[in-house]
N, C-alpha and C positions, 0 to 999 in steps of 0.2 A: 649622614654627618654633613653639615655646613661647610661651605669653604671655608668660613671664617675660625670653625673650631676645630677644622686637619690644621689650618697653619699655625693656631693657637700651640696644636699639639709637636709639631715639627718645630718650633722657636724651643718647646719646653726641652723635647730632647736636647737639641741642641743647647742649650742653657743648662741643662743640668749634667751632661756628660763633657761636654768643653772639648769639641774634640780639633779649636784651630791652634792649639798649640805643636798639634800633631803636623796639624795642614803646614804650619810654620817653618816648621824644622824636614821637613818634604822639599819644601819649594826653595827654603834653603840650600840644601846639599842638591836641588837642580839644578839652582842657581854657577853653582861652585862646579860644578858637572860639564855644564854650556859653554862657563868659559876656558874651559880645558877643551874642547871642543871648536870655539872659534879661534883663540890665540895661538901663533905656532907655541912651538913650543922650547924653541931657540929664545924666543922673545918672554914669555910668560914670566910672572915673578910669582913662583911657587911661595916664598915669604908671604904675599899680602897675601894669597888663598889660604893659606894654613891660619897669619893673622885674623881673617874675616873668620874662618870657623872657631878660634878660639876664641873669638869676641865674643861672638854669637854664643858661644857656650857658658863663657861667663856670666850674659846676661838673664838666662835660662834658669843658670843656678840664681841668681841674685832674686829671680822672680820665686822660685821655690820655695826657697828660706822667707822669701816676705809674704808670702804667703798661708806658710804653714803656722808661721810663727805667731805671726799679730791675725792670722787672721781662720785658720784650723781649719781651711779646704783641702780636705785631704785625698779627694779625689782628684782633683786636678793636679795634685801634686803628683800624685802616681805618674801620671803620663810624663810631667817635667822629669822625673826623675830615670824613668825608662827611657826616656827621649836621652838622658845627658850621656848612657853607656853610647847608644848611637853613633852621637856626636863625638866623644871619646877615641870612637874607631874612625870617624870621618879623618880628625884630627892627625891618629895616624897614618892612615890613606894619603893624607895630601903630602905627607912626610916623603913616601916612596921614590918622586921624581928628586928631592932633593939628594936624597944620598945615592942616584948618578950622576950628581955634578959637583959635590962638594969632598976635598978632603977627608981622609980617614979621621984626621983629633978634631974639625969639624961634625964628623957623621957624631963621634961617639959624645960629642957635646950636645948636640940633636935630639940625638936617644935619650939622652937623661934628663934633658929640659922637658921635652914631651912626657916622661912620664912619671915628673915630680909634677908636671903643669896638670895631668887628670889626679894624680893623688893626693894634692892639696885638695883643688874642688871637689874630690869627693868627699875627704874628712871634713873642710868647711862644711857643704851642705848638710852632714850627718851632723854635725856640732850644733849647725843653725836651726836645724828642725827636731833637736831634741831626740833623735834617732839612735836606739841603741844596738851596735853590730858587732854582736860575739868574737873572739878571735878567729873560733875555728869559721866563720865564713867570713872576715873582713881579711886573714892573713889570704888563702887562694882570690880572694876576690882581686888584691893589689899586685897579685899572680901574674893573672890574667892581664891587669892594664901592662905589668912591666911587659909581659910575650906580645903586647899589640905592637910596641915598640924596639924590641929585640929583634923580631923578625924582620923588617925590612933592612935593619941596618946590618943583621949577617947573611942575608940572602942576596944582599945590593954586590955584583961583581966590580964595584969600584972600591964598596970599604974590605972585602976579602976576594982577590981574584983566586980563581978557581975554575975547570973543566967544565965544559956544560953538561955532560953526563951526572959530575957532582954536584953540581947545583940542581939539574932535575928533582934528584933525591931530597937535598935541599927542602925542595918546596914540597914534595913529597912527605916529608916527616913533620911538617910544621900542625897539621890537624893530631899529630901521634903528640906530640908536646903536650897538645891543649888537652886531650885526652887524660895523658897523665894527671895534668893541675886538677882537672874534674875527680880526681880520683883522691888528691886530699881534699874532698868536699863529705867523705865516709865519716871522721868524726863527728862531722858537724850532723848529719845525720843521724849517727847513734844518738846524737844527745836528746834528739825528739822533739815533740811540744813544750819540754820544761825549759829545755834551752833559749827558747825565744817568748817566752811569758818576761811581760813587762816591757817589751823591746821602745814603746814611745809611739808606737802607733796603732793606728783602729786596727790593724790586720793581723790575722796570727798565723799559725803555722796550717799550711805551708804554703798559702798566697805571699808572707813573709818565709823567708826572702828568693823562693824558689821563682817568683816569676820571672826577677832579676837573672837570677842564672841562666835561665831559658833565652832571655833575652841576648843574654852573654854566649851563650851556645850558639845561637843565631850570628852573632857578629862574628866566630870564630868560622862557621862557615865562610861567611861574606870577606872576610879576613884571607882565607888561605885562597879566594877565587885571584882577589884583589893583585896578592902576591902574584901569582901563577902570571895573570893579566901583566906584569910588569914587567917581571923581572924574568920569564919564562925565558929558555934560548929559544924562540919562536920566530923570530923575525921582526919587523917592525913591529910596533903597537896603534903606530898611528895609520891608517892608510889613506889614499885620495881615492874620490869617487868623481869624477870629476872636474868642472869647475865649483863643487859644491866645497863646503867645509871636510877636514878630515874626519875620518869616521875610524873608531876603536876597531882591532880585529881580535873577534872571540874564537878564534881557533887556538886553542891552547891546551896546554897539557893539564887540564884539572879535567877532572869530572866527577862525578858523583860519586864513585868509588871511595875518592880520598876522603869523605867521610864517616866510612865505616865503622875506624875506631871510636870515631866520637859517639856515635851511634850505639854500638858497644856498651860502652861505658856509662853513657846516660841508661839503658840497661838495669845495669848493676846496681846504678844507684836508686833507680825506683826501685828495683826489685827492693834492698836495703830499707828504703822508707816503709814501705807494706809492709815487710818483718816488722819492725820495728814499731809501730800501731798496731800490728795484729789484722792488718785489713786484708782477710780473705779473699774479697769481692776482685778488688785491687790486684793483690798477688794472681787470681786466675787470668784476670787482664792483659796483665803485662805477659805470662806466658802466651796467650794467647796472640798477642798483635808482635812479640817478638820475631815471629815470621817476613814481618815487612822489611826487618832489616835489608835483608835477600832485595827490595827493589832497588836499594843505592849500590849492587853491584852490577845491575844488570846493562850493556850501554846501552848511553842512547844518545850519544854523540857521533860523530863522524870526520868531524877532520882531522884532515892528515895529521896534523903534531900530535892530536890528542890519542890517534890510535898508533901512531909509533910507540908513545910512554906509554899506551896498555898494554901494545905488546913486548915491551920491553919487562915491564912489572910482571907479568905471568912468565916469562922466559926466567924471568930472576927468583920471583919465590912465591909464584900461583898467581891462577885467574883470581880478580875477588870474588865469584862467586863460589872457589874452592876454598876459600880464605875466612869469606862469612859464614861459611854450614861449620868452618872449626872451632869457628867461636861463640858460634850458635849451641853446638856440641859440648864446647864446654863451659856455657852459661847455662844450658837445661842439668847438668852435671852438677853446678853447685847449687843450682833451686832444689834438688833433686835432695843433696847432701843437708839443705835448709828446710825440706819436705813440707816444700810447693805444692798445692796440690794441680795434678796435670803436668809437672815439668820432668816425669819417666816417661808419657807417651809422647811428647812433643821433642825427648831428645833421642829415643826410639825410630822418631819418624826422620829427624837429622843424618840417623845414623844411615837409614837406610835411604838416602835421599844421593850418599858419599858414596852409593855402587855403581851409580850414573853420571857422575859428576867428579871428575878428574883434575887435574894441576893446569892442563888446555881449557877447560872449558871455559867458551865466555860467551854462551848462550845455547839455545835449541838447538842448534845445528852443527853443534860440536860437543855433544853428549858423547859419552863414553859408551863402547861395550857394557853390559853388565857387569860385576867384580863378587865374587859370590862372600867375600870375608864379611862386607855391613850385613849383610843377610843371615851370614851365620852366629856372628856376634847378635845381634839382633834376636836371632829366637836362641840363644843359650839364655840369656839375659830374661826375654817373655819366659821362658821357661821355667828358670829359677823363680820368678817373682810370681806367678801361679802356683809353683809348688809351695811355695810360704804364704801366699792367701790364699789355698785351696780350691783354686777359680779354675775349671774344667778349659772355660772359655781362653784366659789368658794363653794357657799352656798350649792351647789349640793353635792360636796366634804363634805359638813360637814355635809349636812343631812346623807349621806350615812355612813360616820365614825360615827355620833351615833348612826344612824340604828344597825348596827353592835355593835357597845356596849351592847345595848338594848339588839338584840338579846343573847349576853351572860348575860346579866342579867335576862333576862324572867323564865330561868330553875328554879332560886330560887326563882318565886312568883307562884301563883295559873293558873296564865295562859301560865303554858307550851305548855297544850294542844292546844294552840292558837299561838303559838309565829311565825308562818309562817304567819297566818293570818295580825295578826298584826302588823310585822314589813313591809309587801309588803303594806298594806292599810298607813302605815305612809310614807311610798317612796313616793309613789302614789298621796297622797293628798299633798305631799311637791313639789312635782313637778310641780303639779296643781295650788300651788297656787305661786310658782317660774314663772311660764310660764304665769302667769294671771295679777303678779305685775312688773316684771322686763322687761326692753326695751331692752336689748340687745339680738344679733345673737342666743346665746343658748337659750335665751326664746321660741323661735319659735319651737327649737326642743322638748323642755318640752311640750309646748302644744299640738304638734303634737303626741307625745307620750302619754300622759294621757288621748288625747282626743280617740286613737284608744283603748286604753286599754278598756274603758267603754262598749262596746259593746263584745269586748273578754273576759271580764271576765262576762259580764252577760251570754252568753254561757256557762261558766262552772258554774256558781252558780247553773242556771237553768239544764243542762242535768248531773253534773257532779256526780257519784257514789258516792264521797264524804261528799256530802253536803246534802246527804236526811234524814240524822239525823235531818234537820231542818226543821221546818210546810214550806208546799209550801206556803203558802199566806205569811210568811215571803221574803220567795228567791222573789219573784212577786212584795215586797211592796218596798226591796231595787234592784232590777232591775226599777221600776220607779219614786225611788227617784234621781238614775242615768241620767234617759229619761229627768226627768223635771229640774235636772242640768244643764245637757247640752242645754235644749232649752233655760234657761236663760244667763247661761254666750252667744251663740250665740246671743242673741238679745241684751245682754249688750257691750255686747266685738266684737261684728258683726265680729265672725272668724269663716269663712267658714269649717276647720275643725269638730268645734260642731255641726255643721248644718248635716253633714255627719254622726258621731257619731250619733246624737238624732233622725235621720232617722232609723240606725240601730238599735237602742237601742228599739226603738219604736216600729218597723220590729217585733225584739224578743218576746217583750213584749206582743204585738198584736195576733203572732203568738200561745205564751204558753199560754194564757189567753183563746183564740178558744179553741187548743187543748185539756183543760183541762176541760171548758165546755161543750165541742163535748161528752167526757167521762162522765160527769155528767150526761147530757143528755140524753146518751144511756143507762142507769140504768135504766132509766123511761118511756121513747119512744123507738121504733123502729129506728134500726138505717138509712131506708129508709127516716120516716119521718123527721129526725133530720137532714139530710144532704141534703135535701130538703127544711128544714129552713133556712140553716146555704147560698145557695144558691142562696134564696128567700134575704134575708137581702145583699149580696153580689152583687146582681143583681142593685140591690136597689139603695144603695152605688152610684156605679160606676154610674147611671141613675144622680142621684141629682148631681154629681163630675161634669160632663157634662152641665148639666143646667147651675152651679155656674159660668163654665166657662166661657159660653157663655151672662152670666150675668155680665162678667168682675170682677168675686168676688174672681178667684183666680188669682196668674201673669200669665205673658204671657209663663212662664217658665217651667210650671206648667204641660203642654203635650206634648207629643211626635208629636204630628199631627200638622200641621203651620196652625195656623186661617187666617181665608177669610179676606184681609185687605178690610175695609170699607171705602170707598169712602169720599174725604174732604165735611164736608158740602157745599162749595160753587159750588161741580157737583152735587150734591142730590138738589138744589135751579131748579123752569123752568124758561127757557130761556124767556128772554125780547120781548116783541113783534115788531117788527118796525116799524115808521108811512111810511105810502103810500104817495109816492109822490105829490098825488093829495091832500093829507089833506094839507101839505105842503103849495100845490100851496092857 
């Protein structure tokens, strides 16, 4: 490619996406930014900064409307239009230092001039560009401008004096607020794609008007830092570095925690939208990436203010990452009740995520003991929901998550000393009788697995160091309460597996039963004569095995050697005699 036709092509981007209205309203609120930066701020006139952003916003909108109207670029209008919530919040922002120098019936004159001044330009600009906004998202939307404006004037300790403890909270609860407004955003939702058919512009749902919220969502972050940044009882805001300008100090009590609710709730409301299309793809999505919530609890700040109010917040009512797995919990709960598909294993693995994860935790190194109740909730739950889809597998899953609960419960009853014993015999017999009731693929493997175990674990009951604290005529009586298991589930369930086991098992049984009379025996007799007997009876055996066979009283399957097939009765019959010719004649 030419240089002449990259630059060709870099002008067109640039001409067709339009992107210095962006650059505009950037270098603007830098502008606005620097000189809160170089002016004390004893001296600054907070009026002419807030003036200059609302001019500026004015003339933003004026371009908008002329825009769209005489001239139907409507892309660029996007941007004006995204750009003016921005400025909106700028607006507010630069509010903040006035209401600690001004009178309380000044703050509350402040408040309402700011947020009749965004709620005119927004309904102008909607008026001027033909723009139609349904109640259910134009009432939450003028929501939202009035909490941009509400907040600093009751969090400002000069229009409401108050504790710094209570004001912490204060700013604390100001994302829980927005949260809530997010949450009358669910009508507008229900209503769907009909709702917004016709709306006056090229966009439909849900580029209309969901980018907008998003945007909005974004400034209510940028919003509650803002506050924190202000109004926090932190210390100064401003500090010297120097002979240089003041510089901001971001040690403060925000952190990414505070917004979890918001996080939350935006949630809900996709999850809401997916319902409401039918979009499966969608719905597995959103369960799927709802895990991430879990990063805005984690910290990753460090100063001191900011880790006073987290330990203060967990001291008072949980770490947030005890706080997000509850609401995680019970967000997979109602996708569950709205059958999500994936939102039982995703709040399955919430639950069990709650036996490590305690009201302290606020990271790795403050994991809890294990807690056996998510584990045992956990596989009653897999259990139940395997026995009503008939899935070998599921059930497996929850025998195994209670196993493991059990197991941490065992240490606090009498049978510590057992608790190996007894959670492997309760696998084992679950297996057993998964593999014996259920019809599907994994049954087979259950059977096949419980049925080999019966012979290995008779080996160790029998030879194992272990286990001789117990009477042998014990270990011998459940080594052939095993044998006679297995020979009846094979003759019930005619699965060649048992058949194999109860050979073994029997093999074992056989073998330690001689052995141990062999040793009796030689207390009393000579061990010549004893092995002589033992011999004699063996010979025996094998003699009568022989006979039976040939008696047809065992199968044909029954030796190693091929019997002599016998002849059909009608060649064992003698031959007919013929008459002779002459009788004949």
């Amino acid at each position: 490619m030419s240089a002449s036709a990259s630059h060709r092509s870099v002008f067109s981007y640039l001409y067709n996406h339009n992107p210095f209205y962006v650059i505009s309203a950037v270098l603007m609120l830098f502008a606005v930014r620097s000189a809160y930066g170089t002016i004390e701020i004893g001296s600054i006139n907070c009026w002419i900064m807030m003036g200059v952003l609302a001019g500026y916003t004015l003339l933003l909108a004026g371009i908008g409307v002329l825009i769209v109207r005489w001239g139907k670029v409507w892309e660029d209008a996007r941007s004006i239009l995204l750009i003016l919530l921005l400025l909106f919040l700028g607006v507010s922002v630069s509010m903040d230092d006035l209401f600690s120098r001004i009178t309380p019936q000044e703050g509350m004159t402040l408040m309402i001039a700011g947020f009749l001044f965004s709620a005119i330009v927004s309904e102008a600009v909607l008026w001027g560009t033909g723009i139609r906004f349904g109640a259910r998202y134009r009432i939450p939307y003028h929501l939202f401008l009035a909490l941009f404006y509400f907040a600093p004037w009751w969090c400002s300790p000069e229009m409401h004096p108050r504790s710094a403890a209570s004001l912490e909270w204060t700013l604390f609860l100001f994302p829980v607020a927005a949260s809530v407004l997010f949450l009358c955003l669910l009508p507008a939702i229900r209503g769907g794609v009909s709702y917004v058919k016709g709306n006056g512009t090229p966009w439909g749902w849900p580029l209309f008007p969901w980018i907008a919220f998003g945007v909005i969502a974004a400034c209510v972050s940028l919003r509650s830092f803002a506050l924190c940044l202000t109004f926090g009882p932190a210390g100064p805001m401003w500090i010297k570095a120097g002979s240089g300008p003041p510089l901001i100090s971001f040690d403060t009590l925000w952190g990414f925690y505070f917004l979890i609710p918001l996080g939350f709730v935006l949630l809900l409301l996709l999850l809401e939208g997916s319902l409401v299309t039918r979009n499966k793809k969608f719905q597995l999505g959103v369960i799927r990436f709802s895990p991430l919530l879990l990063l805005l609890a984690m910290p990753a700040v460090t100063g001191r203010v900011h880790l006073n109010f987290l330990f203060k917040v967990t001291d008072s009512i949980g770490s947030p990452i005890w706080i997000t797995l509850w609401l995680l919990v019970g967000f997979y709960l109602w996708a569950a009740v709205r059958r999500v598909p994936g939102a039982v294993g995703a709040g399955l693995a919430a639950v069990a995520l709650l036996s490590i994860v305690g009201p302290q935790t606020l990271g790795t190194r403050t994991l809890i003991d294990p807690t056996p109740w998510p584990l045992l909730l956990d596989g009653v739950l897999l259990l139940g929901l395997g026995l009503r889809k008939r899935s070998s597998g599921i059930c497996t899953a929850g025998i195994v998550a209670a196993t493991v609960g059990i197991w941490l419960v065992i240490p606090e009853t009498i049978l510590f000393e057992y608790r190996f014993t007894v959670c492997f015999h309760l696998l084992w017999i679950a297996a057993l009788v998964l593999g014996l009731t259920m019809k599907d693929p994994f049954s087979r493997v259950l059977q096949c697995a419980s049925a080999l175990l019966i012979p290995l674990v008779s080996v160790v009951v029998i030879w194992s160091t272990r286990a001789v604290e117990i009477p042998f005529i014990w270990r011998l009586s459940y080594v052939a309460s095993w044998a006679v298991g297995c020979l009846l589930i094979a003759r019930i369930w005619s699965l060649r597996w048992f058949w194999y086991s109860f050979t073994g098992t029997t093999s074992i049984l056989v073998y330690t039963s001689a052995a141990y009379g062999f040793r009796l025996a030689t207390k009393v007799l000579s061990p010549a004569a004893v092995t002589a007997f033992v011999w004699s009876v063996a010979a025996l055996l094998i003699a009568f095995l022989i006979s039976a066979h040939k008696a047809r009283w065992l199968p044909e399957y029954a030796w190693l050697l091929p019997r002599k097939e016998t002849p059909p009765e009608t060649d064992l019959l003698p031959p007919v005699a013929e008459e002779s010719s002459g009788e004949e004649e």
